[in-house]
Structures are given as structure tokens and as C-alpha cells.
N, C-alpha and C positions, 0 to 999 in steps of 0.2 A: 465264903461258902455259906450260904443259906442251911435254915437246921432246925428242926421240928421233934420237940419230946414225944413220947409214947401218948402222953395224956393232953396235947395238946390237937395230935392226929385222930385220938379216940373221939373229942368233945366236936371235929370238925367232920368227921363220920355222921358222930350221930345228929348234928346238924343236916346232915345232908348236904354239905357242902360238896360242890363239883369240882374233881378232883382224879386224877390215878395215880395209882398206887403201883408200882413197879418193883417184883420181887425179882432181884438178880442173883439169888441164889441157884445152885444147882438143881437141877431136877429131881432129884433124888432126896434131895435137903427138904422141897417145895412139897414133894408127897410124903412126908413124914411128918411134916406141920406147916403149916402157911395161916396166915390172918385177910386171906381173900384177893390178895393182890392177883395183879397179871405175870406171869411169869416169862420172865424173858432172862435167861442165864447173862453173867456179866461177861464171859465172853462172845456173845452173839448181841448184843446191845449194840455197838454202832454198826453192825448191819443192818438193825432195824430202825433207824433213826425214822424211819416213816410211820413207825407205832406211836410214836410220843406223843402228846396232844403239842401245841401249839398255844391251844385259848386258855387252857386250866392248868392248874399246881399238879408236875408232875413228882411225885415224892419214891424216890430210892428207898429199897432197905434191903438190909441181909440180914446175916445172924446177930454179928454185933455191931455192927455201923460201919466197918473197916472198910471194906471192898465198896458197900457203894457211897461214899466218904469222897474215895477215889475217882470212884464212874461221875459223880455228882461234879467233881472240878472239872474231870478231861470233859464233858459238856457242858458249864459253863464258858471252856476255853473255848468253844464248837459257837459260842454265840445264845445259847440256851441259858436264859433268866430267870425261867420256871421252873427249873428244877430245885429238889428239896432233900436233905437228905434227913435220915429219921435215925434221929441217935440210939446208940442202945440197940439196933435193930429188932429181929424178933427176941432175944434175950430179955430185951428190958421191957415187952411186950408183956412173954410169958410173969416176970418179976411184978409190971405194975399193974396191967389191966386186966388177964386172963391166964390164972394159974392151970388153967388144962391145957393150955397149949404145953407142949411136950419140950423138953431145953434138951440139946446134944452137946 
């Protein structure tokens, strides 16, 4: 499984590098704090497999890496090469790059 630090996703932001970012946390989780991803909960992700890109790095995250850790394999199993998952999810987010983000 493919696997992207906090600080190696921040440096390809701010690159501008093309890319999505997929937050499969809960909705509820999502408006209490997020770092701009698109929200797609991790139980309605392979319904939308027609959201995902195809051409660019699509990179997973939750709170702490677990869940989309998990979502990250069962789509690679799916044939998906692009996907990424972001260790530490927002946890290690809030710890290395942005202390206002809010930890639960």
C-alpha cells in the first residue's frame, strides 16, 4: 500500500501539485475540522467510485490513518494504483503542520 506523510502532502499542496484529496471521515467529524479535502464518508465510497480521479494521486485520509488505511487496499484490490493513503490522518496533520486544526 502506497503512504504519504503529513509533511510530505503539505510540500505537494503547496507545490500545487494535482492531486485529491479524499476525506472519508464522517460528516459530522468533516464539520468539526477538515484540511479542505472532498468529503465522501468511508461507507459511501465505493458507491462513488465515479468521483475518484483516474489521471492524478488520489490520497485517503481520516482521523488517524485506520479506516482509510483499509479503503486504500480494498481499492487497490478494485485495480486503483492512484490511490494514497496519508498516515497519521488528520491527527498528525493537527501535531505536524497546523496546530488550530481541532484533535477529537
Amino acid at each position: 500500500m502506497k503512504e504519504i506523510s503529513v509533511t510530505e502532502l503539505k510540500a505537494r499542496m503547496d507545490r500545487g501539485d494535482d492531486l485529491q484529496l479524499i476525506d472519508i471521515r464522517e460528516t459530522n467529524e468533516f464539520d468539526f475540522c477538515n484540511i479542505g479535502g472532498e468529503l465522501i464518508p468511508m461507507g459511501e465510497l465505493m458507491g462513488n467510485l465515479d468521483r475518484l480521479s483516474k489521471d492524478k494521486d488520489v490520497i485517503l485520509h481520516c482521523k488517524a490513518g485506520g479506516r482509510s488505511a483499509s479503503m486504500t487496499q480494498a481499492l487497490m484490490a478494485r485495480g486503483y494504483s492512484n490511490v494514497i493513503n496519508l498516515a497519521g490522518g488528520i491527527l498528525a496533520w493537527s501535531d505536524e503542520i497546523d496546530s488550530s486544526i481541532p484533535k477529537y
